[in-house]
N, CA, C and O of each residue as an XYZ file, in Angstrom:
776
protein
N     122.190    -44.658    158.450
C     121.779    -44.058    159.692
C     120.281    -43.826    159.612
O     119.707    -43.353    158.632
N     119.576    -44.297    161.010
C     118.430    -44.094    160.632
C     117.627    -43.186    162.009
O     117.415    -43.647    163.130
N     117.239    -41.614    161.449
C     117.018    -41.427    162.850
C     115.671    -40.583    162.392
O     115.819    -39.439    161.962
N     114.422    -41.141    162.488
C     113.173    -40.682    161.550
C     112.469    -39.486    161.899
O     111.469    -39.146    161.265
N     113.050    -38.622    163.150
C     112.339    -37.609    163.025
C     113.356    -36.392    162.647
O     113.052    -35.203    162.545
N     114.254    -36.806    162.520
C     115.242    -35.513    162.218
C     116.441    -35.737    160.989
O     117.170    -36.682    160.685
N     116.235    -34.328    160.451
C     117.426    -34.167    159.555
C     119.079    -33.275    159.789
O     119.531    -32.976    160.894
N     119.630    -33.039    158.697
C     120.704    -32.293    159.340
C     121.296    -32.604    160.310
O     121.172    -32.180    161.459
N     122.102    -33.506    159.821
C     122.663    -34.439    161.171
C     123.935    -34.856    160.696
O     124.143    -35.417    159.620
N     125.321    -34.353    162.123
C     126.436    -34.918    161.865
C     126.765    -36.225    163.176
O     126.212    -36.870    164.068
N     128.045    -36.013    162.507
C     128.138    -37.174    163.626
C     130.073    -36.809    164.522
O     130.926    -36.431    163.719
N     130.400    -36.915    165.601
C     131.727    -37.006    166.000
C     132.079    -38.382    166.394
O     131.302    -39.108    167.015
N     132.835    -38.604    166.157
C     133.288    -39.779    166.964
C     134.897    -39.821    167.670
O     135.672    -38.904    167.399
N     135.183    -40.570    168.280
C     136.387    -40.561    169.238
C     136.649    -42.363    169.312
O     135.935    -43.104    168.637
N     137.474    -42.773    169.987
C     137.653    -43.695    170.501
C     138.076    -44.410    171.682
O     139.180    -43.980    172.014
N     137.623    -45.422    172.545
C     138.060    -45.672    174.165
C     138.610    -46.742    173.890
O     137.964    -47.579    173.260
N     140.347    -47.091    174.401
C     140.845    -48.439    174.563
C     141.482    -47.834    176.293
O     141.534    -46.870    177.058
N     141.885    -49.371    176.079
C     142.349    -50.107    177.377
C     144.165    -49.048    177.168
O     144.552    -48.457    176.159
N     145.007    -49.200    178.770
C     146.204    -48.562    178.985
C     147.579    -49.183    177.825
O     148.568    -48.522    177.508
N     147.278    -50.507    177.396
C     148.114    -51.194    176.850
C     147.747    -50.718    174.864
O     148.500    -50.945    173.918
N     147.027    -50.362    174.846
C     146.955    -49.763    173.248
C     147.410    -48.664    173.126
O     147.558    -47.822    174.011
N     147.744    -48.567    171.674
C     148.188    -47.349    171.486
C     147.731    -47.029    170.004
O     147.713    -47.954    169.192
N     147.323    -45.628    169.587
C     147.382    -45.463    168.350
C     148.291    -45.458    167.563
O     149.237    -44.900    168.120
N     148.685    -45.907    166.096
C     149.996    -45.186    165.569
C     149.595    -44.957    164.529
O     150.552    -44.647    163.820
N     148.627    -44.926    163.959
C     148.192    -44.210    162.778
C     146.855    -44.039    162.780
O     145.964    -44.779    163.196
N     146.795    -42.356    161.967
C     145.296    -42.464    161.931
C     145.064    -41.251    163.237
O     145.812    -40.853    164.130
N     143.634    -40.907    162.839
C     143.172    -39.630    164.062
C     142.146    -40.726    165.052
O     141.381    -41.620    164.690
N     142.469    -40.275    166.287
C     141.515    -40.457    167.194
C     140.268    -39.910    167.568
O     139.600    -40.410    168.472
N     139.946    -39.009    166.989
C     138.766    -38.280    166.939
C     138.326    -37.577    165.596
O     139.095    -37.643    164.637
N     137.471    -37.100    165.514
C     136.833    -36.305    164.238
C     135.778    -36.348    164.475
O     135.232    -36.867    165.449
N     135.110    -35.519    163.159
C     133.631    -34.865    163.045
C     133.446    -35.224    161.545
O     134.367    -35.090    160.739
N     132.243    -35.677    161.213
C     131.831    -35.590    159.517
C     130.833    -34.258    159.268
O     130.495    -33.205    159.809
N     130.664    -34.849    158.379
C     130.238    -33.578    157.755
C     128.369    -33.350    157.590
O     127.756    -34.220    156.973
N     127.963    -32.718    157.901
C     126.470    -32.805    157.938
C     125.824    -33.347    156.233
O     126.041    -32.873    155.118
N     124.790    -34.784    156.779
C     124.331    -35.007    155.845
C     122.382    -34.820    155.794
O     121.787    -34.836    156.872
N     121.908    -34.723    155.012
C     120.346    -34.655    154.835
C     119.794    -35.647    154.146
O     120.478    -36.241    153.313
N     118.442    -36.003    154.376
C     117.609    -37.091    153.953
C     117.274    -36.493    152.259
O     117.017    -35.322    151.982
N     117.339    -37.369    151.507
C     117.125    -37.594    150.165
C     115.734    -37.904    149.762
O     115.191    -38.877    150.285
N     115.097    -37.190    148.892
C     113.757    -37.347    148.292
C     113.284    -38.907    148.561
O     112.367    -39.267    149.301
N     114.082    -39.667    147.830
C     113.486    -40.940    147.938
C     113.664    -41.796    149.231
O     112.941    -42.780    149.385
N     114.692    -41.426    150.262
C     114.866    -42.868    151.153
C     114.380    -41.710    152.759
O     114.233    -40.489    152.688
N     114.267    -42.329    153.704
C     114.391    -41.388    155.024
C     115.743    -41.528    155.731
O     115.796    -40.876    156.774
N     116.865    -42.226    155.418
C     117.714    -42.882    155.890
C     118.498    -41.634    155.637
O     118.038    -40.814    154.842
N     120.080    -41.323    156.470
C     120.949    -40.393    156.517
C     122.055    -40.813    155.695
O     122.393    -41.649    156.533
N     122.871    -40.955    154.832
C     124.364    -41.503    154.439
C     125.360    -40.234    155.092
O     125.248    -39.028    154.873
N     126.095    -40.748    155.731
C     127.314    -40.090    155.933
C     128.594    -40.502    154.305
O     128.981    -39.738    153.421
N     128.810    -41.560    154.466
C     129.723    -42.121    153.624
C     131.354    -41.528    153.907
O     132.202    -41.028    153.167
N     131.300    -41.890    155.485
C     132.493    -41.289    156.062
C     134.219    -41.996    156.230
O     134.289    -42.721    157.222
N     135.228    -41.914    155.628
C     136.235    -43.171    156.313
C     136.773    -42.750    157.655
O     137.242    -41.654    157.960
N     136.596    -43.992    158.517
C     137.797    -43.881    159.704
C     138.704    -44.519    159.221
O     138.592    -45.503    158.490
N     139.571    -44.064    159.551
C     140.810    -45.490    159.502
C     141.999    -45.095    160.753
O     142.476    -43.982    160.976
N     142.184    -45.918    161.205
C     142.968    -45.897    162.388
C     143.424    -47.227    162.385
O     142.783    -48.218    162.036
N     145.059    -47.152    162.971
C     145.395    -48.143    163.292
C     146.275    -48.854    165.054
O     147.502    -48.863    165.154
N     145.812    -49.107    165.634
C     146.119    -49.549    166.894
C     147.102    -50.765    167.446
O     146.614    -51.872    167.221
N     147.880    -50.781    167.856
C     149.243    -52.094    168.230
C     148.662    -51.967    170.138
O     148.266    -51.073    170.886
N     148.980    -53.700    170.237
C     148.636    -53.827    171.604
C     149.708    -55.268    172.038
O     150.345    -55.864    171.169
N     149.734    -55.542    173.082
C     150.602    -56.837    173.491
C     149.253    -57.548    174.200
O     149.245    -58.777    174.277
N     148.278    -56.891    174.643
C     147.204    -57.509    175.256
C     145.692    -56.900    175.047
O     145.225    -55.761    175.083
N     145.089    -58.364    174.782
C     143.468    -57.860    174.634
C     142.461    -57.176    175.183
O     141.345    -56.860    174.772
N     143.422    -56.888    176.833
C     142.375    -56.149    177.368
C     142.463    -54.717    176.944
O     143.370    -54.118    176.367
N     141.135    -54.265    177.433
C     140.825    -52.721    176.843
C     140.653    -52.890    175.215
O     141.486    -52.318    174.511
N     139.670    -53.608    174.625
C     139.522    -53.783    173.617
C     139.263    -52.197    172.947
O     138.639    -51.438    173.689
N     139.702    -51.633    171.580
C     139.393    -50.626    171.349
C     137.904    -50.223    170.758
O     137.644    -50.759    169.680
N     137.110    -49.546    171.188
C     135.512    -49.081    170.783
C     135.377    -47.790    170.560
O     135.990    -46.897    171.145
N     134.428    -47.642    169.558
C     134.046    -46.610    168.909
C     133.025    -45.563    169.222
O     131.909    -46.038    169.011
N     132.998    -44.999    169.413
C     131.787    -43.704    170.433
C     131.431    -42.957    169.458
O     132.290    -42.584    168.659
N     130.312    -42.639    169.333
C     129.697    -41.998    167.984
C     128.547    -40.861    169.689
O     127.955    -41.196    170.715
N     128.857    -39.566    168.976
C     128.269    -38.419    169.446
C     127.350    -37.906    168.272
O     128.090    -37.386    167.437
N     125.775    -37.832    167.798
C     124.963    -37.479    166.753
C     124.859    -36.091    166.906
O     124.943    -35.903    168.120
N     124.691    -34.778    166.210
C     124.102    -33.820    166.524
C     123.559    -33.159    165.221
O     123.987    -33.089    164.069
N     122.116    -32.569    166.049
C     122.038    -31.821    164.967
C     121.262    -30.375    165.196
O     121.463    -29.770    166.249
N     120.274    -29.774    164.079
C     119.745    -28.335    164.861
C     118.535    -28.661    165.778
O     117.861    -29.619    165.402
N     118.208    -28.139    166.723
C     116.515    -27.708    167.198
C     115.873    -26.930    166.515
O     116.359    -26.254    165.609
N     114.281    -26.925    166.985
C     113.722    -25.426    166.390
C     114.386    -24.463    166.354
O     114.453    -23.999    165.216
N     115.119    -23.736    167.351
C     115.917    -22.696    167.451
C     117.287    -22.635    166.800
O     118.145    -21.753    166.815
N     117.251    -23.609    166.329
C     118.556    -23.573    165.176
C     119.982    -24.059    166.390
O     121.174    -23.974    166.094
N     119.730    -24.287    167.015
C     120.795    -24.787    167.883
C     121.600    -25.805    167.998
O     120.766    -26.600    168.432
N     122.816    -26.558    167.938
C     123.274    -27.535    167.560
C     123.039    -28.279    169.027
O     123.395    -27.786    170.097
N     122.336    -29.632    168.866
C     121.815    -30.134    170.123
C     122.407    -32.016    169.850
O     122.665    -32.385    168.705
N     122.522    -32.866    170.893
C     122.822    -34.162    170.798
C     121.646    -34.375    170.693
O     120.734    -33.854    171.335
N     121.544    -35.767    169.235
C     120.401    -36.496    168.740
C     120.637    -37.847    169.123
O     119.649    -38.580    169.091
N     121.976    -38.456    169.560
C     122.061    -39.648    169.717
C     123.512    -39.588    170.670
O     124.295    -38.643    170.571
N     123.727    -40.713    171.573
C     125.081    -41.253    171.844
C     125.452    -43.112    171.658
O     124.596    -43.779    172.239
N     126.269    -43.745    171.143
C     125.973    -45.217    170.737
C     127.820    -44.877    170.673
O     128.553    -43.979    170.259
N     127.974    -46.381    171.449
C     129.403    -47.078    171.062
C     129.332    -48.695    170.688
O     128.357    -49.440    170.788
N     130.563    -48.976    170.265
C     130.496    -50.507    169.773
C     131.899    -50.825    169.757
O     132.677    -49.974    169.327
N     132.447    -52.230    170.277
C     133.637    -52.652    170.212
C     133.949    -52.629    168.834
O     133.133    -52.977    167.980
N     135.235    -52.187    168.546
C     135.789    -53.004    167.146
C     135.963    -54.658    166.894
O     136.405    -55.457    167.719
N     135.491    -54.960    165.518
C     135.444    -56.392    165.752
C     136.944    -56.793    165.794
O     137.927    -56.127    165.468
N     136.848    -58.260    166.359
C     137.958    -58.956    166.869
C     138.679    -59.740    166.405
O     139.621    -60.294    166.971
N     138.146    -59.938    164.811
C     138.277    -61.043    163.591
C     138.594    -60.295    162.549
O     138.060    -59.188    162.477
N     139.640    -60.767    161.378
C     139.886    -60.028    160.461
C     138.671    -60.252    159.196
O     137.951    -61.232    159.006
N     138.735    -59.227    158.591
C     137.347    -58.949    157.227
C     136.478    -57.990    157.558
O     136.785    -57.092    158.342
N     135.349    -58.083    157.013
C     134.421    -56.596    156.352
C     133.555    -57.549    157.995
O     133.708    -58.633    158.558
N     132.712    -56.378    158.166
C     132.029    -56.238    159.604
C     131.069    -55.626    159.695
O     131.811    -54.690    159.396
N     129.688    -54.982    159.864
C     128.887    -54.063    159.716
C     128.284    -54.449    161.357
O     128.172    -55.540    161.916
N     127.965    -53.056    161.826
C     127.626    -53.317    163.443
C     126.580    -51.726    163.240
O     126.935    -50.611    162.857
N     125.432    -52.153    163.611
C     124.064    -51.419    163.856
C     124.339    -51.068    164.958
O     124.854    -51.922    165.679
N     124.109    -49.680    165.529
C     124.461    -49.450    166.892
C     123.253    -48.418    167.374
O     122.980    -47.369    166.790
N     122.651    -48.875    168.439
C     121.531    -48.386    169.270
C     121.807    -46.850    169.265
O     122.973    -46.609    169.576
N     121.271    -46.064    169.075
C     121.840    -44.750    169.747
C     120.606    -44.284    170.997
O     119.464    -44.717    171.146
N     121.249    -43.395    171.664
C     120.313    -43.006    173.122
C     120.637    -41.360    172.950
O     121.422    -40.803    172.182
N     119.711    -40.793    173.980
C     119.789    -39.451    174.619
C     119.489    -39.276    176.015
O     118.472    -39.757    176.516
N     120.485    -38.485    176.779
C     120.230    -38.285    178.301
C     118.863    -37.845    178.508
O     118.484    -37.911    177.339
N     117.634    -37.358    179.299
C     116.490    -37.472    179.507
C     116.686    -36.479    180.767
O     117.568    -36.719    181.591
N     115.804    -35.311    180.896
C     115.591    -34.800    182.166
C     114.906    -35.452    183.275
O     114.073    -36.104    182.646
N     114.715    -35.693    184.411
C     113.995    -36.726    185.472
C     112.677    -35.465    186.092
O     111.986    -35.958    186.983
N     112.425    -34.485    185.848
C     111.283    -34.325    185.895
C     111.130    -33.063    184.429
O     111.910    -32.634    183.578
N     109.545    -32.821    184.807
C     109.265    -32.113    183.961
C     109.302    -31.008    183.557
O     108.994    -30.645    182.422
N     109.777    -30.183    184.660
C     109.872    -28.955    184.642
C     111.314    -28.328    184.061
O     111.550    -27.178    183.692
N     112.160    -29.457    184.111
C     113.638    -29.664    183.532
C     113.361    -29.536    181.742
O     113.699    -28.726    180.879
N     112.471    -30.958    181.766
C     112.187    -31.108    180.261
C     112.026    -29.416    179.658
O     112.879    -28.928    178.916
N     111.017    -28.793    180.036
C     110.195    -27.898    179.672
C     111.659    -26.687    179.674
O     112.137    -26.084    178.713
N     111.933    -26.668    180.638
C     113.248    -26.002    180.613
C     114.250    -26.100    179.585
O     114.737    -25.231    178.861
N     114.408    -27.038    179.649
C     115.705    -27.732    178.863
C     115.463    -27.089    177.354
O     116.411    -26.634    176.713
N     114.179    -27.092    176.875
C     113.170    -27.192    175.486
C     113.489    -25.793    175.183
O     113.958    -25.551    174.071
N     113.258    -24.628    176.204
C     112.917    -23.936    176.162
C     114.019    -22.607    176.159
O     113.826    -21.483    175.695
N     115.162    -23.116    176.802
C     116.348    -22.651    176.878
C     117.029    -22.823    175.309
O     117.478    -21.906    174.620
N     116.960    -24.405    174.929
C     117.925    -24.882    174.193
C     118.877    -25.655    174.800
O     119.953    -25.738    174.208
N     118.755    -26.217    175.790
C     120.017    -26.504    176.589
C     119.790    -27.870    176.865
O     119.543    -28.170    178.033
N     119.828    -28.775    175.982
C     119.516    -30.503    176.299
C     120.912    -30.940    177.368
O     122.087    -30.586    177.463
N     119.855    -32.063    178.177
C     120.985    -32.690    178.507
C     122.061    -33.781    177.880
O     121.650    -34.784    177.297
N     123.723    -33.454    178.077
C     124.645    -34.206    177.125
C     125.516    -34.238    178.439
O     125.569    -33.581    179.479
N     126.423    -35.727    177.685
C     127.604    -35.730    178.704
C     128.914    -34.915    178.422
O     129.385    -34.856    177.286
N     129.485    -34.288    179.502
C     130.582    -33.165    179.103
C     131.936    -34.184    178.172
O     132.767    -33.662    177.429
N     131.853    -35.562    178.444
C     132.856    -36.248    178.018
C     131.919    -37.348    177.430
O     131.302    -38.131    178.152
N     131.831    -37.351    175.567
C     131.232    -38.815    175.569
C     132.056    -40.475    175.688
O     131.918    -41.594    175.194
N     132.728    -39.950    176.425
C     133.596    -40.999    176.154
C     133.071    -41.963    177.103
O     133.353    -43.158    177.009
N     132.237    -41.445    178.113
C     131.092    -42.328    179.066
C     130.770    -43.232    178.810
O     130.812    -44.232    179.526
N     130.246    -43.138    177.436
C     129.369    -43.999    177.140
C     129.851    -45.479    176.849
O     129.243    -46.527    177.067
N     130.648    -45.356    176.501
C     131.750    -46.683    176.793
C     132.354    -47.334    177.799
O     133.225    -48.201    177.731
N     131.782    -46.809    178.836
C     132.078    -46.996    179.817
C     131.230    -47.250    180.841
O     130.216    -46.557    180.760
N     131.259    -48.097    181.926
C     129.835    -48.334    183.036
C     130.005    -47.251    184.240
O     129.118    -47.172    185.090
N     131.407    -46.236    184.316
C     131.278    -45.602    185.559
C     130.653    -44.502    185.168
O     130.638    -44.017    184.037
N     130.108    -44.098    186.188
C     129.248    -42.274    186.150
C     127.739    -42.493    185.252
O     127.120    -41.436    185.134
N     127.019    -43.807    184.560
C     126.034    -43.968    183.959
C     125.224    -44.370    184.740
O     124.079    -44.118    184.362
N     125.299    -45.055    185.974
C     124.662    -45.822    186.777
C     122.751    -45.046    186.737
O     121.620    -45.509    186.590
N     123.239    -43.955    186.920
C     121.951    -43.070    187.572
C     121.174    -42.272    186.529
O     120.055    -41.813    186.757
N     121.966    -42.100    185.119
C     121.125    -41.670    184.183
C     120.074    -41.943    183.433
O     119.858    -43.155    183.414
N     119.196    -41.210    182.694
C     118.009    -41.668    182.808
C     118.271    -41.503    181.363
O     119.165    -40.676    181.184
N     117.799    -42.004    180.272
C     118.316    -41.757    178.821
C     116.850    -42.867    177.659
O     116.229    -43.894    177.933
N     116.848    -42.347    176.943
C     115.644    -42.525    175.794
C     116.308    -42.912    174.530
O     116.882    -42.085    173.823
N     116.237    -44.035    174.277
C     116.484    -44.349    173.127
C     116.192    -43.741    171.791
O     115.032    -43.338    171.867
N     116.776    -43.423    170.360
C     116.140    -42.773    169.684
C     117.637    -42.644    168.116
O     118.706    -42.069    167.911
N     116.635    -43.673    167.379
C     117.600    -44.053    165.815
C     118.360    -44.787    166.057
O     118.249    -45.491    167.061
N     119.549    -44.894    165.097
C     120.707    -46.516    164.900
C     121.275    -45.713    164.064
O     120.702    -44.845    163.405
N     122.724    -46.043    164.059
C     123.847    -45.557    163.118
C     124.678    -47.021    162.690
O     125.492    -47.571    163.431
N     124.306    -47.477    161.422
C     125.199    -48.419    161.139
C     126.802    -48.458    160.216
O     126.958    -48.140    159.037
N     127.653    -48.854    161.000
C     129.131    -48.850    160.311
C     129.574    -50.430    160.170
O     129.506    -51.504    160.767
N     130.199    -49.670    158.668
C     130.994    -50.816    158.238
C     132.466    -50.766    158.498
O     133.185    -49.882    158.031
N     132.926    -51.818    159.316
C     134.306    -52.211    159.076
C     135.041    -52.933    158.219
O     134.566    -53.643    157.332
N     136.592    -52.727    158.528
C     137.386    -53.765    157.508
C     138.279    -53.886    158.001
O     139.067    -52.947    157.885
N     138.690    -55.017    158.796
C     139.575    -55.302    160.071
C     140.752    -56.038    159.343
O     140.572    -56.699    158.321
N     141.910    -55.879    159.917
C     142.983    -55.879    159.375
C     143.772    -56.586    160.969
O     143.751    -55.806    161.921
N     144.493    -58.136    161.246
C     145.092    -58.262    161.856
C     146.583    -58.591    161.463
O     146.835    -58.998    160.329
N     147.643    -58.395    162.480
C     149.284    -58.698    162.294
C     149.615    -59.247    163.309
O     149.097    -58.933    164.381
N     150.634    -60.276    163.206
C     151.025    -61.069    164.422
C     150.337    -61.366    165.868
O     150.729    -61.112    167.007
N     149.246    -61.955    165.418
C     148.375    -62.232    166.422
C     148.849    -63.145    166.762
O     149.282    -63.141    167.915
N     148.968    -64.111    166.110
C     149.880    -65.506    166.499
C     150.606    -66.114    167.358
O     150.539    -67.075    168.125
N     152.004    -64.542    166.726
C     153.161    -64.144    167.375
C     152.735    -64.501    169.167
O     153.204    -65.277    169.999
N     151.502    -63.377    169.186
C     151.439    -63.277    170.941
C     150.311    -64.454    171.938
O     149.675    -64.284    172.979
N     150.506    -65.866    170.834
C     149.273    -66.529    171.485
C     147.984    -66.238    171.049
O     147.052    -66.843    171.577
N     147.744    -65.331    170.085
C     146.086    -65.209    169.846
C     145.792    -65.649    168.508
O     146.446    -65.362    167.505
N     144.719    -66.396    168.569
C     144.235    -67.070    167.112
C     142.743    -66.342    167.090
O     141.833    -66.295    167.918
N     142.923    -65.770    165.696
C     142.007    -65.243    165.029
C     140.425    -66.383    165.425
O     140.427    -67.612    165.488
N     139.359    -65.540    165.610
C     138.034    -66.555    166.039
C     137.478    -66.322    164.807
O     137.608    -65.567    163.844
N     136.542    -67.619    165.339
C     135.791    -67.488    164.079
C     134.780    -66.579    163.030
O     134.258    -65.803    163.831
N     134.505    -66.418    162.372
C     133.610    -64.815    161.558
C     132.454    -65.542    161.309
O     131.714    -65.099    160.430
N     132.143    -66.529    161.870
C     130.655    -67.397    161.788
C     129.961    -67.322    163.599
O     130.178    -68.195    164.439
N     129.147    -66.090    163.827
C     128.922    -66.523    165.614
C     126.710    -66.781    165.061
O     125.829    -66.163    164.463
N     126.928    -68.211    165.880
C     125.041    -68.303    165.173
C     124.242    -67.964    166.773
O     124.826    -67.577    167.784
N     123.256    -68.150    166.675
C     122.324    -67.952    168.159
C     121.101    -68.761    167.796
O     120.468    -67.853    167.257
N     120.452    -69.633    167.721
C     119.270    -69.948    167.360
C     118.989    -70.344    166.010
O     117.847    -70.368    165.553
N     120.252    -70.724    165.225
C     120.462    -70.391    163.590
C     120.286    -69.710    162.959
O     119.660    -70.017    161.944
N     120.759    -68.252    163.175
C     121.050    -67.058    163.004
C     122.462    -66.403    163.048
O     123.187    -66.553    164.031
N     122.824    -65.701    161.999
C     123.933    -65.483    162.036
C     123.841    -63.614    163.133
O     122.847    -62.896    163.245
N     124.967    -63.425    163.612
C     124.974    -61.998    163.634
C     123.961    -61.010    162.873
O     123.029    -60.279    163.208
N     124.590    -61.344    161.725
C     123.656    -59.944    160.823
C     122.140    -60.409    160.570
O     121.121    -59.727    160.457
N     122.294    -61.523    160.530
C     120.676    -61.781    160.222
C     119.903    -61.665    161.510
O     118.728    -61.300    161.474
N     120.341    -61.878    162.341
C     119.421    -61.222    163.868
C     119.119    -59.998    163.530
O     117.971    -59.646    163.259
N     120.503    -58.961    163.510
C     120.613    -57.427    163.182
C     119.096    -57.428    162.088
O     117.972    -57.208    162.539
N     119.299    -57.634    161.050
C     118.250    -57.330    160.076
C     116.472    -57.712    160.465
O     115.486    -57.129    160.013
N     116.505    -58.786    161.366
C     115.695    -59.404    161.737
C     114.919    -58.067    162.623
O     113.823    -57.596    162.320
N     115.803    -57.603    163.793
C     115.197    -57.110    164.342
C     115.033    -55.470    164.263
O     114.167    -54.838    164.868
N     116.269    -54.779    163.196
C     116.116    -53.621    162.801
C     115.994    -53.503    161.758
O     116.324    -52.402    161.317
N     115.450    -54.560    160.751
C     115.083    -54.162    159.270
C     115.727    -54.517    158.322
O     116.904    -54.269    158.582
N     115.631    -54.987    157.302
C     117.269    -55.376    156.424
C     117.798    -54.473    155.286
O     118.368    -54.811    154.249
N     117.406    -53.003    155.818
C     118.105    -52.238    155.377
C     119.462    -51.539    155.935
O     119.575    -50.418    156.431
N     120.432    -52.501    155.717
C     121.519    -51.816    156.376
C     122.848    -51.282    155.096
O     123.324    -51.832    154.103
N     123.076    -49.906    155.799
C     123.928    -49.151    154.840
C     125.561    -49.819    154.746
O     126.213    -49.781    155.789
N     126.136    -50.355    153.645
C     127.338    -50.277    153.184
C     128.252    -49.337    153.163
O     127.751    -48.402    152.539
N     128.987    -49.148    153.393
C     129.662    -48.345    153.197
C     130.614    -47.789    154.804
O     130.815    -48.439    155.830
N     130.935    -46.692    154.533
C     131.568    -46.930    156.076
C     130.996    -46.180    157.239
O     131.063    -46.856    158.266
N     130.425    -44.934    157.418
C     129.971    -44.708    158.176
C     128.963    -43.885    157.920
O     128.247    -43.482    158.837
């Protein structure tokens, strides 16, 4: 996780699928545990496991991951540092997905100054938004750090229902996935799971 002006930082996450999934193992939500930057690196480790497991008859409503960042203000206040989601991959094996994180943004200044001054940033009452295109249309939001997770995807009778596993090779320009990722956010990306 890389979020360079701040420390003391957890993370929640939840998950958004489609009506036809279902969980059957595993929590749908949680919180980790606050981690701090280390003498030598600026980078955050959580070193968190999800594990969840999901059964579906159909691909739509693919299941994605919503990561909520928080951490203190000056005032010691627990405030959102980031919001970032990402589909689960769709192919079985190990996976690592860099994910943008953002923050809602006041639209004028006197909000900002407010907002600062109260303690009272703007957040969505449900992050589950963010996975979503309704109710975002109009928000105004600032980019700010990357949280990278590793997966380890596990498929069963895909077959069974007509679906063949794709390929774990996607190039763009002769570039693989991750080597874009590294290309354009650095090629320090954390192992491990979250």
């Amino acid at each position: 996780m890389w979020f360079p002006e701040y420390d003391n930082l957890y993370c929640k996450y939840c998950y958004v699928f489609g009506h036809d999934w279902t969980p059957t193992s595993g929590l749908e939500e949680g919180i980790t545990q606050i981690t701090c930057k280390g003498s030598l690196s600026d980078k955050l480790i959580w070193n968190f496991p999800l594990e969840t497991t999901f059964k579906s008859t159909s691909p739509s409503g693919w299941p994605q991951l919503v990561l909520s960042v928080y951490g203190p203000d000056v005032f010691g206040n627990d405030v959102v540092r980031g919001y970032g989601a990402t589909h689960i991959p769709i192919t079985p094996g190990k996976h690592s997905r860099t994910i943008p994180m953002f923050v809602p943004e006041p639209t004028w200044r006197l909000q900002r100054f407010t907002s600062w001054l109260l303690g009272r940033r703007p957040e969505y009452t449900d992050p589950k938004v963010v996975a979503q295109g309704e109710g975002r249309g109009v928000t105004r939001v600032r980019s700010q750090g990357f949280v990278t997770v590793s997966f380890n995807i596990m498929t069963k009778d895909m077959k069974k229902l007509g679906k063949s596993p794709l390929s774990t090779t996607v190039s763009e320009g002769g570039l693989s996935w991750r080597q874009r990722q590294e290309q354009q956010f650095g090629s320090e990306i954390v192992s491990g799971h979250m």
